[in-house]
Each structure stands twice: as C-alpha cells, then as structure tokens.
BALOBA-1460 file (C-alpha; in Angstrom, 3 decimals):
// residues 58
<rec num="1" residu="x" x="69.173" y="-61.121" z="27.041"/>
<rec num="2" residu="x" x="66.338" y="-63.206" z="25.894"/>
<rec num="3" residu="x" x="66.128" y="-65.119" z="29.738"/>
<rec num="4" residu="x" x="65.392" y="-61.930" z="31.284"/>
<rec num="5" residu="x" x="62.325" y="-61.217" z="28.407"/>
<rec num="6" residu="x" x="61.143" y="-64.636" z="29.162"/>
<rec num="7" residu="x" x="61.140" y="-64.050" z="32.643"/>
<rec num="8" residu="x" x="59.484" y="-60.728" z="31.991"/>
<rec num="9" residu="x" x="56.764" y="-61.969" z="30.190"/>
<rec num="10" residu="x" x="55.782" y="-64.943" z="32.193"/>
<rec num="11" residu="x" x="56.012" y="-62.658" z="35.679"/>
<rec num="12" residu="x" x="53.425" y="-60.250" z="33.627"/>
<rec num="13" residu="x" x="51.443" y="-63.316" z="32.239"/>
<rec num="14" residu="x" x="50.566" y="-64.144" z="35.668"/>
<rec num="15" residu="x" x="49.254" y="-67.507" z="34.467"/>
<rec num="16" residu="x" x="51.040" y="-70.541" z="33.260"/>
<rec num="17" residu="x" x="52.258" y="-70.308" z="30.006"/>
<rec num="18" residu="x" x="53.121" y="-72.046" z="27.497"/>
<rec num="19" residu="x" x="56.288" y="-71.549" z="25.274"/>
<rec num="20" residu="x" x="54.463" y="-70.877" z="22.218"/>
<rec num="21" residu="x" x="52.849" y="-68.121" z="23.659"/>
<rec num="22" residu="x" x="55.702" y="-66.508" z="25.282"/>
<rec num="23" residu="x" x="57.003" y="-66.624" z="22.066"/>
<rec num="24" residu="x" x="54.288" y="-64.307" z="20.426"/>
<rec num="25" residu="x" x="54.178" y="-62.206" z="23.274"/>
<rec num="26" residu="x" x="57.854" y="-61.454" z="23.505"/>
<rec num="27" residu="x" x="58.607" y="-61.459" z="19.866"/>
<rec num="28" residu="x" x="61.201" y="-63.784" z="20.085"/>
<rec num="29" residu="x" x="61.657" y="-67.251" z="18.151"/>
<rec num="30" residu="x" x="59.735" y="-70.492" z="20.018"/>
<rec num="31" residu="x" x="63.520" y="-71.991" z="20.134"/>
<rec num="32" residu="x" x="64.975" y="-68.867" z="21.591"/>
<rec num="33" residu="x" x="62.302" y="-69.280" z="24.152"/>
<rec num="34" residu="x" x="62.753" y="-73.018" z="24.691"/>
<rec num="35" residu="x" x="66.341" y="-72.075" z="25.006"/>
<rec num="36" residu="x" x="65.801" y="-69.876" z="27.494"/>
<rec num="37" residu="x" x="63.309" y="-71.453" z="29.585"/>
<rec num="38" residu="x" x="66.093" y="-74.652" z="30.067"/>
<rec num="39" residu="x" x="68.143" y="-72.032" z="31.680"/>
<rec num="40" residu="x" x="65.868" y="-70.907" z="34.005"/>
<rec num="41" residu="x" x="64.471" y="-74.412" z="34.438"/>
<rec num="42" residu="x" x="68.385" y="-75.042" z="35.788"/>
<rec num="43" residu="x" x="68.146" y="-72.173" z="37.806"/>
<rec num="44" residu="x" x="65.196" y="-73.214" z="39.418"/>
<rec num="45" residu="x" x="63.527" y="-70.010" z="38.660"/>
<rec num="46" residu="x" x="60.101" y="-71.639" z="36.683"/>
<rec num="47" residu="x" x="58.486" y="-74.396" z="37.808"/>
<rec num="48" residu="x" x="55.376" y="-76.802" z="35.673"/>
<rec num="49" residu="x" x="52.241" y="-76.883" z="37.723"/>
<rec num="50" residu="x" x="50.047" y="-78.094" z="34.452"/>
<rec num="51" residu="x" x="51.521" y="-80.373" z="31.532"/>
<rec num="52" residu="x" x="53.124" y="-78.075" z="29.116"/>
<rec num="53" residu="x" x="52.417" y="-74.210" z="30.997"/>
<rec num="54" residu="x" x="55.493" y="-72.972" z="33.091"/>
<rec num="55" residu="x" x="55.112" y="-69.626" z="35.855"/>
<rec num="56" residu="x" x="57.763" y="-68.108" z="37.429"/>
<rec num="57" residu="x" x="58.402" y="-69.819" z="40.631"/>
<rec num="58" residu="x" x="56.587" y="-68.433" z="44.075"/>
C-alpha cells in the first residue's frame, strides 16, 4: 500500500521531507502521497518539525 512506501521513503530520507519529493522518490502521484501522509498524520506516525517537511516520528 502506498502508506507503507511513504513511510519507507521518509524513514530512508532521514531528513524532513517534503511531499513533493516523496513523490519523486517513491514514484507515486503528489496526491497519492498527500493521501497517504493524512493517514499517517492520524496515526500519529509523522510529525512537522519545519513548515511544509514531515519525518517519521522519533
């Protein structure tokens, strides 16, 4: 599922990113993405420590 490649690439990022960029580096669509990074915003799995960039919660 495309939460678990968004996950993925943001745990291998190991920087915040943006949504944009996970985009390009998990070949998915930027809504896909945004989709998928509400879910794990719910699950309180990312967190925003810059305007814009998400990382995987610590």
């Amino acid at each position: 599922m495309s939460v678990e490649k968004v996950l993925a690439v943001m745990t291998a990022a190991g920087k915040p990113v943006k949504a944009g960029e996970i985009a390009e580096l998990a070949g998915l669509d930027k809504k896909v993405v945004e989709k998928a990074m509400n879910e794990l915003k719910k699950q309180d799995k990312i967190v925003s420590p810059v305007r814009c960039a998400w990382e995987v919660k610590k």
